[in-house]
Steps between C-alpha positions, in 0.01 A plus 500: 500500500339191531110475544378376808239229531245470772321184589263432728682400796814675651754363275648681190649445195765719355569428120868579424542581883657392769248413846598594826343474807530776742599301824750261314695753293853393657624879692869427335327472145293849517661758698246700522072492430355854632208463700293738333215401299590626212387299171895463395806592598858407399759273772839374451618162602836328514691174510780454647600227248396721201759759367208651263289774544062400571259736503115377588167653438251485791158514504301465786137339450232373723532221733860550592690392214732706273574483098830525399676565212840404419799703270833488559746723406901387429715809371176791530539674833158461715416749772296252687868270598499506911740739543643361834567161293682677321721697785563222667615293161721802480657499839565122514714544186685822579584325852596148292741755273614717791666210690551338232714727296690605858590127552645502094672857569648372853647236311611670188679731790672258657656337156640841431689528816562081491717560151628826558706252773583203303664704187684739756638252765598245216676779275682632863522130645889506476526804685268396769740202546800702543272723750416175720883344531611865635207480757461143549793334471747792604682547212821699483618490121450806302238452265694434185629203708185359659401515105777301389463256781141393453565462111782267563368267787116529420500612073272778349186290668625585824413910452156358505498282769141514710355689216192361482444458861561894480241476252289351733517721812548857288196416219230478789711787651491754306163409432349521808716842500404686203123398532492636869639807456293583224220401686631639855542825255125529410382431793708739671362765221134444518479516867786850500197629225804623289539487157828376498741305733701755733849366566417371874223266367747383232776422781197312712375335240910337393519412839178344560588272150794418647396375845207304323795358247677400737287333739388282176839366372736501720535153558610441142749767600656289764494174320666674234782658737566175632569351218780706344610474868792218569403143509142653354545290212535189683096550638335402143367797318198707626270191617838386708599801680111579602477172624818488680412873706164397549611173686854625678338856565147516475274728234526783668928471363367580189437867665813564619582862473172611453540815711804631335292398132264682591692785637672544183258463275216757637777789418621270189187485316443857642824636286445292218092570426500869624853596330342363186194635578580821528765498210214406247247735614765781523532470125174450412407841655807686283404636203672193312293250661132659440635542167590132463144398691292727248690331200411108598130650619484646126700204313237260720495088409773588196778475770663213586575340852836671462372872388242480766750463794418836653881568575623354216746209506854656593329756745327150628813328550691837680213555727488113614885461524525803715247414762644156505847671579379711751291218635799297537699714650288618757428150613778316495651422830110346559602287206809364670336466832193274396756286304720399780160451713344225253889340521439438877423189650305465808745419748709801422202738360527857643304784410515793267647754695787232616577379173499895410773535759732139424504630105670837636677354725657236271548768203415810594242735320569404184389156547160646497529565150716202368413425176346834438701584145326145356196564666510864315590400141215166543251732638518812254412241179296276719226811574557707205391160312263415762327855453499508119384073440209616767395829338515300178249203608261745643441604160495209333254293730313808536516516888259786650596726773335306841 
């Protein structure tokens, strides 16, 4: 240490030391100088602005002033670091990463679900055209005709017609759905205190994602509807037929049918989430499926985004295609319902349960489920592709379980 130097008045010198006077030691610099009078004692100090850790030697001499020492210390761990620095460094960061990394994995989420739509509505687009001339447009050729009749007066383009405004309203659609009910899911777990989902929290949790869904996009719907409808494709596109039903019928047109949506889809996404659900988790409680789970736990990072699908890619693509079906099926006369309702215009607008009633009365029950065999054979490929693409990008972004 270095010696200390008396003179004759109260000043001191400290070779090779650093002089500090007691009452102008800056509080943030020192954290701490005991009050006893001990002849030295050790303190530790801080900057906010330096990332390095600074110990001091104190010693305490007459007429108020202090020596002190100085060492620093980069990689060597020092005791004397104030601890609650260093715990609240900590939590800053872990909070910064926390919402941080939920933001990213929110995100991530929603891609999956966002391309899981695009590849299955383009690669069932065709069939989801045939689907809206039986419902829209009343159709009453047999398939194999309406086939033949859009090839000839509209060519092989014409199977895709309002594609990508499909694109538009079903990628934020499914979404918004497979995001909530995952989260709805957990939620629904953690407060139960379960382990596992029971099959009432899975049906809640579908419906919930599909109320939420639909309250989200269901103006694109109607746009969309419109325009396949007759004399749609005189309005302009997307930007022409939402200006034209926002001027002749106000914004709230672009909600038209919103009870029946969301009647359907509460026991739609209900079906199509729990069915699934409850499909996958059947299997991975049979001996097969621990067997399967214990093989990727063992086979670990080796696996590709393929092998690590915990159903495996056919059992993927059953599982999805049958809830879609049953899905479907159970919801369909909702399906027809909402369709004629966004077709309406305001002068002649009636409501659900009327234009329930005019579609029997005009062709029976079976209207109700016009269109059903093309909505069957677009919807089976459409989830079982849907199911597998979003399984699939959950892996490969890494998406964690909200």
């Amino acid at each position: 240490m270095s010696h200390l130097i008396q003179h004759n008045d109260d000043s001191f010198f400290f070779p090779g030391g650093l002089f500090l006077h007691a009452d102008t030691v800056p509080t943030s610099f020192i954290t701490c100088i005991p009050s006893s009078s001990s002849n030295s004692t050790t303190v530790s100090c801080f900057s906010c602005n330096i990332r390095k850790r600074v110990g001091f030697q104190i010693l305490r001499v007459q007429g108020g002033a202090v020596f002190s020492s100085l060492s620093l210390s980069i990689n060597g761990r020092s005791d004397d670091v104030d601890h609650r620095y260093k715990s609240n460094q900590k939590e800053e960061k872990e909070n910064i990463h926390v919402h941080g990394s939920g933001a990213v994995n929110m995100t991530k989420h929603l891609w999956s679900g966002a391309f899981a739509a695009m590849v299955s509505r383009t690669f069932v687009a065709p069939l989801e055209r045939l689907k809206l001339e039986y419902i829209v447009r009343g159709e009453q050729k047999n398939l194999f005709e309406l086939i033949q009749t859009i090839a000839t007066s509209q060519g092989l383009k014409g199977f895709w017609k309002g594609n990508f405004v499909n694109i538009l309203r079903t990628a934020p659609f499914k979404a918004i759905n497979f995001y909530a009910y995952d989260t709805y899911k957990n939620k629904l777990v953690r407060l139960s205190g379960n382990e596992e989902s029971t099959n009432f929290e899975r049906f809640v949790a579908g419906a919930a994602a599909g109320v939420t869904a639909t309250l989200l996009c269901l103006p694109m719907d109607t746009i969309r509807t419109v325009m396949v409808a007759p004399g749609g494709e005189a309005l302009g596109g997307v930007i022409g037929v939402f200006r034209h039903m926002i001027k002749t019928e106000g914004f709230f047109s672009l909600y038209k049918g919103l009870v029946p949506s969301i009647i359907s889809m509460a026991p739609s996404g209900a079906v199509y989430y729990g069915v699934y659900d409850i499909l996958k988790s059947a299997y991975l409680h049979s001996p097969e499926g621990m067997k399967r789970l214990r093989y990727m736990k063992e086979e670990g990072q080796e696996l590709n985004a393929l092998e690590q699908l915990e159903l495996g890619t056919i059992r993927t693509l059953l599982y999805g295609a049958i809830a879609g079906c049953c899905s479907e099926a159970a919801t369909y006369p909702f399906e027809v319902v909402r369709r004629q309702l966004q077709l309406q215009v305001r002068a002649t607008r009636l409501n659900a349960l009327a234009t329930c009633v005019k579609i029997v009365e005009q062709g029976g029950v079976p209207a109700l489920y016009a269109g059903l065999t093309p909505s069957l054979l677009q919807v089976l490929p459409s989830a079982a592709i849907s199911y597998f693409v979003y399984e699939f990008m959950k892996i490969v972004l890494k998406v964690e379980s909200t």
